[in-house]
N, CA, C and O atoms as a GROMACS GRO file, in nm:
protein
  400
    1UNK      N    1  24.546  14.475  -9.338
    1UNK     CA    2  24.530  14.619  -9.342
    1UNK      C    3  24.449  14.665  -9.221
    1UNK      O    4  24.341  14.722  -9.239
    2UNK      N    5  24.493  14.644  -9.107
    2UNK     CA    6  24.434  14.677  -8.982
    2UNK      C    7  24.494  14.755  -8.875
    2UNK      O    8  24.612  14.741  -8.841
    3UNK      N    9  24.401  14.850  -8.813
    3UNK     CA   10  24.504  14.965  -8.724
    3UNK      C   11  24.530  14.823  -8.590
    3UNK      O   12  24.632  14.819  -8.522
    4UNK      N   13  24.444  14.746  -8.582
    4UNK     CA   14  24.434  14.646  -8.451
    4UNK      C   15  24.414  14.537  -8.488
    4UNK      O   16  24.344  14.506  -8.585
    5UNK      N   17  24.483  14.452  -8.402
    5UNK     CA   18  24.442  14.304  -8.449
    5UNK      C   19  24.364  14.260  -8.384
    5UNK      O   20  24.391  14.192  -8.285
    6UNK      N   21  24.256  14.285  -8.420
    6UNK     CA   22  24.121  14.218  -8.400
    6UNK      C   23  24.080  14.074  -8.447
    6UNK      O   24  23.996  14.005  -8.391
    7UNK      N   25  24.144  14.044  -8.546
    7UNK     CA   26  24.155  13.872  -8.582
    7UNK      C   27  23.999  13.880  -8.681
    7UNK      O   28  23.943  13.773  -8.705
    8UNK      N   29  23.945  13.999  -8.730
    8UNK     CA   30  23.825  14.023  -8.817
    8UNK      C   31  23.917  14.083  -8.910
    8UNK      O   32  23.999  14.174  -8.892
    9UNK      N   33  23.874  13.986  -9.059
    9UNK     CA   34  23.894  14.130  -9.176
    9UNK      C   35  23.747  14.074  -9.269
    9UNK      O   36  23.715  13.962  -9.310
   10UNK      N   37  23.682  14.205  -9.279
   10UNK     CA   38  23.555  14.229  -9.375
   10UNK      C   39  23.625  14.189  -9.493
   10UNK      O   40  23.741  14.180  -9.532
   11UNK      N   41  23.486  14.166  -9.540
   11UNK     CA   42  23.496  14.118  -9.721
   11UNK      C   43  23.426  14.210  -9.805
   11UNK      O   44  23.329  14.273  -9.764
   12UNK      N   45  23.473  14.219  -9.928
   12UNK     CA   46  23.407  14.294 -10.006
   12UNK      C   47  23.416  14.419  -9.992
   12UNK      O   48  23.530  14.464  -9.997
   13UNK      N   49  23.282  14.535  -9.968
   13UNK     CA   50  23.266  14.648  -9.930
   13UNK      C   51  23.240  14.702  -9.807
   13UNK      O   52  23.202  14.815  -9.776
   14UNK      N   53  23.275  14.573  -9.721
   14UNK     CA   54  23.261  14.625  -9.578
   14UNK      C   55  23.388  14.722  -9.506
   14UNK      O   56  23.481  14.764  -9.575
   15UNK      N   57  23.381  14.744  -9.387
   15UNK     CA   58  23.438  14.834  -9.338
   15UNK      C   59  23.439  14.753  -9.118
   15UNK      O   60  23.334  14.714  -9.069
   16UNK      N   61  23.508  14.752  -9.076
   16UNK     CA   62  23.486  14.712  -8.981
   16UNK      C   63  23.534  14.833  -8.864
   16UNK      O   64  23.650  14.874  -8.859
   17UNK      N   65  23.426  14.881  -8.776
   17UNK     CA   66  23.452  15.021  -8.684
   17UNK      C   67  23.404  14.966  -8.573
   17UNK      O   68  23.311  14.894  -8.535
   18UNK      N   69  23.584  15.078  -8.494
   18UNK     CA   70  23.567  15.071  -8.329
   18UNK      C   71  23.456  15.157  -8.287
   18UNK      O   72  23.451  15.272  -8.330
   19UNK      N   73  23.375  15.116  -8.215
   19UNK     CA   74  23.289  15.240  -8.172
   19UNK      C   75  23.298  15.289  -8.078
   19UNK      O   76  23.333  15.237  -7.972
   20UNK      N   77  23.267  15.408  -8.100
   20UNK     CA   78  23.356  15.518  -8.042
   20UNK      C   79  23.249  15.576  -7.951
   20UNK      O   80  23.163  15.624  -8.024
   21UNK      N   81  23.216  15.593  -7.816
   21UNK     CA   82  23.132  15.631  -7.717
   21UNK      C   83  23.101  15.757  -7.729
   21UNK      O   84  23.194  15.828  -7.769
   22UNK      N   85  22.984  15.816  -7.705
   22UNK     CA   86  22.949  15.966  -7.671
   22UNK      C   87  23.004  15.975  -7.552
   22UNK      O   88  23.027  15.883  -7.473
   23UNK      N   89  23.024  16.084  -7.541
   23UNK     CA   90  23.040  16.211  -7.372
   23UNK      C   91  22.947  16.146  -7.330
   23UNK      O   92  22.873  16.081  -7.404
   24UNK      N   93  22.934  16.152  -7.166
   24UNK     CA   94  22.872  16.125  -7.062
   24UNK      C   95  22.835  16.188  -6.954
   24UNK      O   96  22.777  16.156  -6.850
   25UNK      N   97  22.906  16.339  -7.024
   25UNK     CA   98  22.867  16.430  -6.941
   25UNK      C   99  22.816  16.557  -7.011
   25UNK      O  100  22.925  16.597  -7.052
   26UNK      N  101  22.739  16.638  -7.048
   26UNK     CA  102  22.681  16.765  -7.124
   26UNK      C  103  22.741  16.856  -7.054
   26UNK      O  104  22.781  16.863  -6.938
   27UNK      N  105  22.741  16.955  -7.179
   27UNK     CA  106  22.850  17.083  -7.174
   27UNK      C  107  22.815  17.163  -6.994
   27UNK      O  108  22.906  17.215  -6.931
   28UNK      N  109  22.712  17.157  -6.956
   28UNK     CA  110  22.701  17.222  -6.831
   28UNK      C  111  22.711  17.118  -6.684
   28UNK      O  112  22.661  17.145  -6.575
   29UNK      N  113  22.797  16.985  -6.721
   29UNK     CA  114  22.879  16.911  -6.648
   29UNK      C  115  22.710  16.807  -6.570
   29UNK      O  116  22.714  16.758  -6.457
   30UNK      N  117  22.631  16.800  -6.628
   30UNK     CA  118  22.553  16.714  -6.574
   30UNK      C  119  22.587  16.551  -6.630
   30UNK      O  120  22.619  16.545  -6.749
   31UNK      N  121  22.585  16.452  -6.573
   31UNK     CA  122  22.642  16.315  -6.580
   31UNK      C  123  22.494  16.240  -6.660
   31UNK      O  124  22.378  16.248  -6.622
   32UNK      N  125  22.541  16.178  -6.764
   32UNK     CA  126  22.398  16.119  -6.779
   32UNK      C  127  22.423  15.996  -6.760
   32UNK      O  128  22.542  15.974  -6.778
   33UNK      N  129  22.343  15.872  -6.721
   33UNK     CA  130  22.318  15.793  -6.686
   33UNK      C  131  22.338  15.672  -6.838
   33UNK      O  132  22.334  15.728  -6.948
   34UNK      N  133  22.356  15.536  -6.837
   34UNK     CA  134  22.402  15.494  -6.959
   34UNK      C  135  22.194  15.436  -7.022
   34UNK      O  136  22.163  15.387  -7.131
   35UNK      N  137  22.102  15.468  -6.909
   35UNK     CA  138  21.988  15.438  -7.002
   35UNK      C  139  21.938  15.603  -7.096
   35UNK      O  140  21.863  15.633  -7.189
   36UNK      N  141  22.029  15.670  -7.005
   36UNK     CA  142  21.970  15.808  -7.114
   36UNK      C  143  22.040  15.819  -7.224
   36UNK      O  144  21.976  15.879  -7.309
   37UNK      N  145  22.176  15.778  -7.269
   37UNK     CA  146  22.252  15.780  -7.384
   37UNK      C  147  22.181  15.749  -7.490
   37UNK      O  148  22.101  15.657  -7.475
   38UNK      N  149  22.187  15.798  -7.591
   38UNK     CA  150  22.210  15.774  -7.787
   38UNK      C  151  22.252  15.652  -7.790
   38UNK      O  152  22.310  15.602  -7.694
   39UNK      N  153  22.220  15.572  -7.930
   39UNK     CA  154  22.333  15.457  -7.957
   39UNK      C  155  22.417  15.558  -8.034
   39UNK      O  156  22.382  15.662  -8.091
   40UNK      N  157  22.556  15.492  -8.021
   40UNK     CA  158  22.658  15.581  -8.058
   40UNK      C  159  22.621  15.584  -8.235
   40UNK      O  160  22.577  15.483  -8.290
   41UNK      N  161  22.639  15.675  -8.290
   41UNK     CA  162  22.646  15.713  -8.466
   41UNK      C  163  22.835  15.713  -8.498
   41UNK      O  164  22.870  15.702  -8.616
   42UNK      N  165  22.946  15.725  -8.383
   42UNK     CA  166  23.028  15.695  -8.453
   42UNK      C  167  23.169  15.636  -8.433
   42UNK      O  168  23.217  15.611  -8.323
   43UNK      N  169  23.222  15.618  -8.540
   43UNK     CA  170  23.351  15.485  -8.521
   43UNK      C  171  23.455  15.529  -8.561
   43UNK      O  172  23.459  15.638  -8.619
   44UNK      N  173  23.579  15.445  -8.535
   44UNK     CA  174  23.678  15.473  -8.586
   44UNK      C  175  23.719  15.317  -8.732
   44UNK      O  176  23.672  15.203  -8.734
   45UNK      N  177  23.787  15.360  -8.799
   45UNK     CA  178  23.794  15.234  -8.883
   45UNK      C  179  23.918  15.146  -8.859
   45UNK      O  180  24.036  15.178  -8.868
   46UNK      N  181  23.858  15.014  -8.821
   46UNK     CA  182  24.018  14.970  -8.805
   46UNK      C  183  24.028  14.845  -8.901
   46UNK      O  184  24.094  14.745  -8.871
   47UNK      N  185  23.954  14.862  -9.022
   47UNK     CA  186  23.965  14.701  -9.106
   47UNK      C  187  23.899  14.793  -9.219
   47UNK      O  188  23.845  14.899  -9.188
   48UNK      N  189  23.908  14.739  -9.387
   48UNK     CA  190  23.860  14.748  -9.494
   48UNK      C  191  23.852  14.612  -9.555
   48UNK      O  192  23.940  14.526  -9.566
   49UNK      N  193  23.719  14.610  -9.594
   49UNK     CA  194  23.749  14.513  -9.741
   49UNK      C  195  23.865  14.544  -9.833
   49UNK      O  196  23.966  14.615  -9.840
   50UNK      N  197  23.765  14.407  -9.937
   50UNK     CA  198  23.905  14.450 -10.034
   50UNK      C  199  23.855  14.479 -10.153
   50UNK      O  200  23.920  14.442 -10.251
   51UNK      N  201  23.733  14.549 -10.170
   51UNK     CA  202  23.615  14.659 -10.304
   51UNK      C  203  23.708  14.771 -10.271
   51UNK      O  204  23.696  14.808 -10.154
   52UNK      N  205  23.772  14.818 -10.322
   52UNK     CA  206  23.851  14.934 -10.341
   52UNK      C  207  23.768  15.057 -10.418
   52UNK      O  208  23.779  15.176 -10.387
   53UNK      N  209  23.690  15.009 -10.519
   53UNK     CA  210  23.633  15.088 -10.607
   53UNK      C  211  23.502  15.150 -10.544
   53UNK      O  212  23.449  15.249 -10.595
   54UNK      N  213  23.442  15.072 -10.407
   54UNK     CA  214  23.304  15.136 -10.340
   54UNK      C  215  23.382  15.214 -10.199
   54UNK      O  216  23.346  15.323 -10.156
   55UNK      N  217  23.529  15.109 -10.121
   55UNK     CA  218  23.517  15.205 -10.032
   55UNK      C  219  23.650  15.326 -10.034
   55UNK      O  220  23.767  15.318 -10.072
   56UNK      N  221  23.565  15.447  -9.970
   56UNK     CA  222  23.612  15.585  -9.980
   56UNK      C  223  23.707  15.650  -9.815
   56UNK      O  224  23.771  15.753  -9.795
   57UNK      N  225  23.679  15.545  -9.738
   57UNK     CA  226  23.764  15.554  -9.596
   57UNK      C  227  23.912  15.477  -9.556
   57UNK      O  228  23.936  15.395  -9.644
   58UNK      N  229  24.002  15.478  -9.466
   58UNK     CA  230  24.070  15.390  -9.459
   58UNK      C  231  24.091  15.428  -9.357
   58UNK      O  232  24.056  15.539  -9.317
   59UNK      N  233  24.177  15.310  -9.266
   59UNK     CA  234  24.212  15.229  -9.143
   59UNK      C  235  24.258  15.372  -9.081
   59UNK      O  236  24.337  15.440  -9.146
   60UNK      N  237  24.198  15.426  -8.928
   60UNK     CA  238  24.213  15.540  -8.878
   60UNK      C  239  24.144  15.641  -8.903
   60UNK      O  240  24.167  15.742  -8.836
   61UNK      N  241  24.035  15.645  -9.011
   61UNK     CA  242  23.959  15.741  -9.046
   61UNK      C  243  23.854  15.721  -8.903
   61UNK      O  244  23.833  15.615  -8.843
   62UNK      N  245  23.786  15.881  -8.864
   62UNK     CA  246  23.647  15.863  -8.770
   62UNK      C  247  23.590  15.897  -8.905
   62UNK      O  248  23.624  15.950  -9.011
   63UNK      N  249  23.446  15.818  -8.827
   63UNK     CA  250  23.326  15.794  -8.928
   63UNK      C  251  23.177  15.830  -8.865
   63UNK      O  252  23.152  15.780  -8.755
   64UNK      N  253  23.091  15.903  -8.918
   64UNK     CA  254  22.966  15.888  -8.884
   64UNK      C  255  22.866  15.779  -8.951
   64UNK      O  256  22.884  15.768  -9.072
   65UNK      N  257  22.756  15.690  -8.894
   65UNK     CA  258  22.740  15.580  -8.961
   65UNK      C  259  22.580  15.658  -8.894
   65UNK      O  260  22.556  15.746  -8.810
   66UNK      N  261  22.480  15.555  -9.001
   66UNK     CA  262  22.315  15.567  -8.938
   66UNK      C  263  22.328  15.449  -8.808
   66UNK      O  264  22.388  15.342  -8.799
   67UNK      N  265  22.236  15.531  -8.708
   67UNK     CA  266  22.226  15.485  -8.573
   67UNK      C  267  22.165  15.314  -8.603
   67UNK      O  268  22.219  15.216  -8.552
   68UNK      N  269  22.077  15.308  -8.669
   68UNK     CA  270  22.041  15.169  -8.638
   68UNK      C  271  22.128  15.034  -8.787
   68UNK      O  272  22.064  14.944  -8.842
   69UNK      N  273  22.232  15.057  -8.804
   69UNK     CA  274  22.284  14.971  -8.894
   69UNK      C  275  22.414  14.880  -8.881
   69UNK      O  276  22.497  14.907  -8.795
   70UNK      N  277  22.431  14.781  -8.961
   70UNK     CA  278  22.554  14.700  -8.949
   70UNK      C  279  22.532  14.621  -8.876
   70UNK      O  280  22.422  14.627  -8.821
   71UNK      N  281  22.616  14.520  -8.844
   71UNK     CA  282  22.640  14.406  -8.720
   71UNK      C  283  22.657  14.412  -8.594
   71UNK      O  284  22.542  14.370  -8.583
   72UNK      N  285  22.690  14.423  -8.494
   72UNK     CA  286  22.727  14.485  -8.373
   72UNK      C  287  22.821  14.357  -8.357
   72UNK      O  288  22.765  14.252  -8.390
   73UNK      N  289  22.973  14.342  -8.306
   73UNK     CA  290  23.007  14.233  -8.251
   73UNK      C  291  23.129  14.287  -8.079
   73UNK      O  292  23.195  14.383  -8.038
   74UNK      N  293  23.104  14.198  -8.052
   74UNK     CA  294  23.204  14.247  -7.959
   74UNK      C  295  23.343  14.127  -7.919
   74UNK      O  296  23.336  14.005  -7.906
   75UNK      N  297  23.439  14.201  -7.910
   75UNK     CA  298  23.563  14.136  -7.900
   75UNK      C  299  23.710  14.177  -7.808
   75UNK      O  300  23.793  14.266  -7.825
   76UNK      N  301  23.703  14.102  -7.739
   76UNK     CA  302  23.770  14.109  -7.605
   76UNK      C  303  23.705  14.247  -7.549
   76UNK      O  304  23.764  14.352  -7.523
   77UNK      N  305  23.574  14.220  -7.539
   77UNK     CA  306  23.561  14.353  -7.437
   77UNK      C  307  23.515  14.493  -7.532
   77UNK      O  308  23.466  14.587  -7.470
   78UNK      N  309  23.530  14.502  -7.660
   78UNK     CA  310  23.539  14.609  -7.747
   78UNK      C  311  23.416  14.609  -7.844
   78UNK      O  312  23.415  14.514  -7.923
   79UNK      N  313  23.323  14.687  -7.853
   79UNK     CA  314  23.214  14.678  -7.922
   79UNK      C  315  23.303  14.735  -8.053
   79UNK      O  316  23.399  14.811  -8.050
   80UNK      N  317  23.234  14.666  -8.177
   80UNK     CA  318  23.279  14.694  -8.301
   80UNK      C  319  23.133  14.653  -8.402
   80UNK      O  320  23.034  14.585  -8.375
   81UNK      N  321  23.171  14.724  -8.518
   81UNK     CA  322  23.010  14.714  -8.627
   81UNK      C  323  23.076  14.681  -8.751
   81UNK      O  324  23.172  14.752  -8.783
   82UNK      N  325  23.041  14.586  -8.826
   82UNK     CA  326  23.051  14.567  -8.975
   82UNK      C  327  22.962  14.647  -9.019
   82UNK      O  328  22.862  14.668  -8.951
   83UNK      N  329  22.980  14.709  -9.143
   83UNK     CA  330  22.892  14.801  -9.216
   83UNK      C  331  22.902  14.819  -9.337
   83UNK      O  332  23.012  14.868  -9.362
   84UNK      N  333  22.836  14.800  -9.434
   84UNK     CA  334  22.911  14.823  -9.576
   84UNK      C  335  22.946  14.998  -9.575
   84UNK      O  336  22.906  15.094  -9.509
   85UNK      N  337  23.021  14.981  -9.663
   85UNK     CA  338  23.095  15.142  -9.666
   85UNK      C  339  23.004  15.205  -9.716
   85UNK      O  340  22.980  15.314  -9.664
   86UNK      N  341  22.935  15.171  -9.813
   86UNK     CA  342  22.854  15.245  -9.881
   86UNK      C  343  22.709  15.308  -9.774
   86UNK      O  344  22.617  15.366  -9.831
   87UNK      N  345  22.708  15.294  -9.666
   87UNK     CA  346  22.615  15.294  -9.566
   87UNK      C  347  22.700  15.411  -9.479
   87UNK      O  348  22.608  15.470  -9.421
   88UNK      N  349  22.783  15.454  -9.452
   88UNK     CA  350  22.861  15.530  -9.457
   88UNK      C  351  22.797  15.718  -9.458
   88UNK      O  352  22.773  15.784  -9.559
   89UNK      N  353  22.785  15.764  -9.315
   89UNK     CA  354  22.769  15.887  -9.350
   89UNK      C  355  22.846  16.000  -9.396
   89UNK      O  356  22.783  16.088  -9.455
   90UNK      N  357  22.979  16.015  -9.379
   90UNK     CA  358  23.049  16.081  -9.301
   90UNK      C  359  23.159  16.054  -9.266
   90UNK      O  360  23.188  15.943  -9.221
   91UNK      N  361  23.278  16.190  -9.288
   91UNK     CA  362  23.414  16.082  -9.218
   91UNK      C  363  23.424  16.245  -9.113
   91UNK      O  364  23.394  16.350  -9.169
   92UNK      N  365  23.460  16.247  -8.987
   92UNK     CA  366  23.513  16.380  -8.901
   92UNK      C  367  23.599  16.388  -8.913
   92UNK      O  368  23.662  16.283  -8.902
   93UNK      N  369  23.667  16.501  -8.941
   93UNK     CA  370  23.794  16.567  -8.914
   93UNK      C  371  23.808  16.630  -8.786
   93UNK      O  372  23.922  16.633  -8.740
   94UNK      N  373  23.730  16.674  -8.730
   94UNK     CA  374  23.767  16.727  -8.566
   94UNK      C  375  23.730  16.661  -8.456
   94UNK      O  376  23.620  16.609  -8.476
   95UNK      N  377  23.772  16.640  -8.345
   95UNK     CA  378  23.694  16.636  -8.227
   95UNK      C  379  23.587  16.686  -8.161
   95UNK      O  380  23.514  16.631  -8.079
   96UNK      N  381  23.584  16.800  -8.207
   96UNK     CA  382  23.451  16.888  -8.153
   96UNK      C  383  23.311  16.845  -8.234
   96UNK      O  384  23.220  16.928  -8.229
   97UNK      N  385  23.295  16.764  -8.284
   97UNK     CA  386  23.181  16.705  -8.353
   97UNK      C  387  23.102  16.621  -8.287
   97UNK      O  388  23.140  16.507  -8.259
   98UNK      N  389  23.002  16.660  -8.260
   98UNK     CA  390  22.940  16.562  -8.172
   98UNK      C  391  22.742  16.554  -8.256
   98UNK      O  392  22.661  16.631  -8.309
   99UNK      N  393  22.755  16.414  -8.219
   99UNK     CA  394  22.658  16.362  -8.267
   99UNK      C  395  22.473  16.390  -8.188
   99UNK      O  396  22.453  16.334  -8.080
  100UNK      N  397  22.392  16.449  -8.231
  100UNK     CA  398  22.256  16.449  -8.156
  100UNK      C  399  22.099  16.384  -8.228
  100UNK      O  400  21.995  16.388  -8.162
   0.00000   0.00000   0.00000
C-alpha cells in the first residue's frame, strides 16, 4: 500500500512520510539560506501500517506532524520520517498552507 517504492512498510500504527521542504524564498522574494530554515513540520504519506482502527490518513494524504518527532531516515537521496499516526497533527487540503 505505497504511493512509492521505497522498499519501507511501517508496522502497526505507523505511517511513513515524504518530507516535504519549506519555501526558500519569503513572500517579498528574499532567499533564505538552508541554516536559517525551520525543520520541516510537513509530509506527504507514502506507506501505512496495518492498525487500521488508530490510523486516520492514507497513501497521498499531506500531513502536518510536531517538528521534533519520529525517525528521520533517508533513502536514495529522499529524507523520509516514521511516525506513529497517532502523533499526527493535521492533514492539508491546500497548498497555500504554510507552516511557522
Amino acid at each position: 500500500m505505497t504511493e512509492e517504492n521505497v522498499g519501507v512498510q511501517p508496522l502497526g500504527s505507523r505511517v511513513l512520510l515524504r518530507i516535504l521542504e519549506e519555501e526558500s524564498v519569503t513572500p517579498s522574494g528574499l532567499v533564505l539560506p538552508d541554516t536559517a530554515k525551520e525543520k520541516p513540520q510537513r509530509g506527504r504519506v507514502v506507506a501505512v501500517g496495518d492498525d487500521e482502527e488508530v490510523i486516520k490518513v492514507s497513501v497521498g494524504d499531506d500531513v502536518l506532524y510536531p517538528r521534533y518527532s519520529g525517525t528521520e531516515l533517508k533513502i536514495s537521496g529522499e529524507d523520509y520520517l516514521i511516525i506513529d499516526a497517532t502523533d499526527l497533527l493535521a492533514t492539508v487540503k491546500t497548498a497555500a498552507v504554510s507552516v511557522t
